[in-house]
C-alpha positions as YAML, in Angstrom:
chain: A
units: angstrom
residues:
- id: 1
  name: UNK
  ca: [-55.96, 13.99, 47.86]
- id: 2
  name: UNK
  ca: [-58.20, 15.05, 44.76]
- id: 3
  name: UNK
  ca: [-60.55, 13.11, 42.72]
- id: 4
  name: UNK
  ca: [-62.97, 14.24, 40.12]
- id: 5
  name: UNK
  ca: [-66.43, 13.07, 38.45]
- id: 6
  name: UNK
  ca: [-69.84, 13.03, 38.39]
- id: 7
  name: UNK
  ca: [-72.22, 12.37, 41.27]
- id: 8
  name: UNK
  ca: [-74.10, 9.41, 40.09]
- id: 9
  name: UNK
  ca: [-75.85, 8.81, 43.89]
- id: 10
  name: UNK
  ca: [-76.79, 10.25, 47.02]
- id: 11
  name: UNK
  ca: [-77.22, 8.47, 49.82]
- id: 12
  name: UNK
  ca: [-80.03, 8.90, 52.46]
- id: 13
  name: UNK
  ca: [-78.80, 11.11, 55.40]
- id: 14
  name: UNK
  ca: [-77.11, 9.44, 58.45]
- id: 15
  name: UNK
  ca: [-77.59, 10.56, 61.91]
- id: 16
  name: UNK
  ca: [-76.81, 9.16, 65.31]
- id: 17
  name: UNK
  ca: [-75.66, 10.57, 68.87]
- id: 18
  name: UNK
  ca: [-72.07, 10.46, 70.02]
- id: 19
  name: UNK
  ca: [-70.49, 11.12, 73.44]
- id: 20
  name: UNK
  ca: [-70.33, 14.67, 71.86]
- id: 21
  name: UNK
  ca: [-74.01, 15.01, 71.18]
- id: 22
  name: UNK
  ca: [-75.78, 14.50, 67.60]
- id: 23
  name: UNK
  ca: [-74.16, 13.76, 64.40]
- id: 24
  name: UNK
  ca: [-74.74, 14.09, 60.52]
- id: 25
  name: UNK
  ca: [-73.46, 11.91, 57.99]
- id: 26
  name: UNK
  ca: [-74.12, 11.80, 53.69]
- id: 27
  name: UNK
  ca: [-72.53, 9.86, 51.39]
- id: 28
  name: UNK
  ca: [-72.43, 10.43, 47.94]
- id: 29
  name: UNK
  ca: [-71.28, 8.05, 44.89]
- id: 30
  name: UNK
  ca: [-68.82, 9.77, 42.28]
- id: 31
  name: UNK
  ca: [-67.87, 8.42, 38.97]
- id: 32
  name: UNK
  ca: [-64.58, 9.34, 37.29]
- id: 33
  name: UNK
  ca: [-64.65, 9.59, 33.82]
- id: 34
  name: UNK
  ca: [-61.06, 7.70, 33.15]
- id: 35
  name: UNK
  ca: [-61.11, 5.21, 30.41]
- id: 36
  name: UNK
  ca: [-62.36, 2.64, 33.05]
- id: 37
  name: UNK
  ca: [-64.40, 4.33, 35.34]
- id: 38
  name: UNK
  ca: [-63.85, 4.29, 39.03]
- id: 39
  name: UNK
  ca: [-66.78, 4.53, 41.19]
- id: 40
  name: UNK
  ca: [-65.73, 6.01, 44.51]
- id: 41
  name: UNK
  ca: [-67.93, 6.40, 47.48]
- id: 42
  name: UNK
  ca: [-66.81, 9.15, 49.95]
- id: 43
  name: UNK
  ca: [-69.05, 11.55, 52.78]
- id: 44
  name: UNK
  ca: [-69.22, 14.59, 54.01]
- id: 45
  name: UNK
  ca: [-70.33, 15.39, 57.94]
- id: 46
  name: UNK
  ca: [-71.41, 17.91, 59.84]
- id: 47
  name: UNK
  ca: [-71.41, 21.32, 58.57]
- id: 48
  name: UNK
  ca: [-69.76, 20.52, 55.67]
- id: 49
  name: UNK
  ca: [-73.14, 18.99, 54.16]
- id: 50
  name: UNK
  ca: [-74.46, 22.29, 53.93]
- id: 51
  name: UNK
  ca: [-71.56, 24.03, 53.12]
- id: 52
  name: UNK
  ca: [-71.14, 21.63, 49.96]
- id: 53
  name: UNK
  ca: [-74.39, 20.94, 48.71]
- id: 54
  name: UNK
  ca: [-74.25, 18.30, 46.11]
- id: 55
  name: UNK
  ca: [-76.82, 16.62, 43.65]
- id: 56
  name: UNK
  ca: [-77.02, 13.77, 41.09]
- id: 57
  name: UNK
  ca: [-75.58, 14.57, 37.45]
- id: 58
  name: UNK
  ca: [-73.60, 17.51, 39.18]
- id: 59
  name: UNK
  ca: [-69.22, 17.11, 37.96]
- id: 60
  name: UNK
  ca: [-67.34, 18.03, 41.11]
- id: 61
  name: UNK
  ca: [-63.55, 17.86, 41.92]
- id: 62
  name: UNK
  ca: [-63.77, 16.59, 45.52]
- id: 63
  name: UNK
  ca: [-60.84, 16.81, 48.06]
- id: 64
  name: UNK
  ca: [-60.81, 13.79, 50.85]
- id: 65
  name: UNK
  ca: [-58.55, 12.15, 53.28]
- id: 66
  name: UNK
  ca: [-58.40, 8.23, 53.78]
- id: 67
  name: UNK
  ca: [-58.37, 6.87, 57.11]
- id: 68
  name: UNK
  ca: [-58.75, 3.54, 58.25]
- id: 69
  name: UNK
  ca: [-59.78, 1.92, 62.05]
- id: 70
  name: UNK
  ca: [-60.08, -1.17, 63.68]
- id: 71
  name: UNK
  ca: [-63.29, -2.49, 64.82]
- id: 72
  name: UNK
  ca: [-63.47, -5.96, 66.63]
- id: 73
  name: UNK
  ca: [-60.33, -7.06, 64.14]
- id: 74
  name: UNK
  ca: [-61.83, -5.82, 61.16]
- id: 75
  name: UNK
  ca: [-60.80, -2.63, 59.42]
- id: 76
  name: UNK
  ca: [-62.72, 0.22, 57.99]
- id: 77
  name: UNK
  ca: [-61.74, 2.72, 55.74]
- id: 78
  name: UNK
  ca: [-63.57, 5.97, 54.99]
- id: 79
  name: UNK
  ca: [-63.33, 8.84, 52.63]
- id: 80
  name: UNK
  ca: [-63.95, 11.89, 54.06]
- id: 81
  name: UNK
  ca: [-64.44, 14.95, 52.07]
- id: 82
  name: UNK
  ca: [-62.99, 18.41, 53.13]
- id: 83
  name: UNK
  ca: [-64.17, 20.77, 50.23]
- id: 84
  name: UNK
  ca: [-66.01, 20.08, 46.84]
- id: 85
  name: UNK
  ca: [-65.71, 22.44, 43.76]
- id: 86
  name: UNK
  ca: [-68.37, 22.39, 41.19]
- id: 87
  name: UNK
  ca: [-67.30, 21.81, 37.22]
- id: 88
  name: UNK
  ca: [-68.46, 24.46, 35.47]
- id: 89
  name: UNK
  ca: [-68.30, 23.35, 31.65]
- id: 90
  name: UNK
  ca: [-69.19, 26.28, 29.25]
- id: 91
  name: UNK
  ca: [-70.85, 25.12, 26.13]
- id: 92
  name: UNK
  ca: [-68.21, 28.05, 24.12]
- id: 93
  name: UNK
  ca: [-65.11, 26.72, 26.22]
- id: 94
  name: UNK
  ca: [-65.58, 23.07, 24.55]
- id: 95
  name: UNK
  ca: [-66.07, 24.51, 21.12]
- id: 96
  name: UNK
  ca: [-63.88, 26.52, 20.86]
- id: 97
  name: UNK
  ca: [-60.57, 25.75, 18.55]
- id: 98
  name: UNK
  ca: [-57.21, 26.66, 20.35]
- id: 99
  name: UNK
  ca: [-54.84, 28.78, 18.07]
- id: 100
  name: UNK
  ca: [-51.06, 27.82, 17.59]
- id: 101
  name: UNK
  ca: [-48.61, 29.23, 16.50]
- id: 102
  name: UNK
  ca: [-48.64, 27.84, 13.35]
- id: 103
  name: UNK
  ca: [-52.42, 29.73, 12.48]
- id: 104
  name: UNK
  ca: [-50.26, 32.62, 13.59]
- id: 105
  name: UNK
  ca: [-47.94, 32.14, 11.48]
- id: 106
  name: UNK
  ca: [-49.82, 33.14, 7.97]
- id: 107
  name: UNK
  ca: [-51.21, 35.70, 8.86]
- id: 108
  name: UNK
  ca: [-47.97, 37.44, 10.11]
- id: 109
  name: UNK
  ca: [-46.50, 36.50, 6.50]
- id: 110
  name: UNK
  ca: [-49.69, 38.70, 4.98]
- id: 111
  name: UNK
  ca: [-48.48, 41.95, 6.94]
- id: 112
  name: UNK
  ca: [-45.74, 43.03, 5.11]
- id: 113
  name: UNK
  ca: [-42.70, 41.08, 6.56]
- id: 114
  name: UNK
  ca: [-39.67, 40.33, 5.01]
- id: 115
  name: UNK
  ca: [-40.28, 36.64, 5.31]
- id: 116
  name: UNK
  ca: [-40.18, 34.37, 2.56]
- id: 117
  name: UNK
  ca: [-42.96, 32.35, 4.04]
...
């Protein structure tokens, strides 16, 4: 699954030990910018916080699996991020006009065709 926003939080690091030695944990807080924003809180561990370093304000498209456990017959779901790409937004991409075929269409009209329009 995909979801996309801006990082509006990062949590302090988590670390513990496991039966397979040490392990890293950091969540992060992502708002989506839908009509009624969603604010989604999902982690990365291990390597993959270094891999995909993240920081407040930055727009990231952020792919995650959901998994849920039981835990003394309560359930817990997690987010767990896999990747996170970076939203570059150009400040020429978002001013610039897309043509259509109807701007087109003039201009063809002023070359010399036969027609009428």
């Amino acid at each position: 699954m995909e979801i996309s926003g801006k990082i509006i939080a990062v949590l302090p690091l988590a670390t513990g030990e496991g039966k397979n030695g040490t392990w890293r944990s950091q969540d992060y807080v992502l708002e989506t910018a839908d009509q009624y924003p969603k604010k989604v809180c999902f982690n990365f561990f291990g390597d993959k916080i270094e891999q995909f370093p993240m920081a407040i304000d930055d727009v990231v498209t952020v792919s995650f699996d959901i998994e849920s456990r039981e835990y003394n017959g309560r359930w817990f779901t997690s987010i767990r991020a896999w990747k996170a790409d970076k939203n570059v937004a150009t400040a020429a991409s978002s001013t610039s006009t897309p043509v259509s075929s109807f701007d087109a269409a003039p201009a063809a009209a002023s070359e010399g065709t036969d027609l009428p329009f």
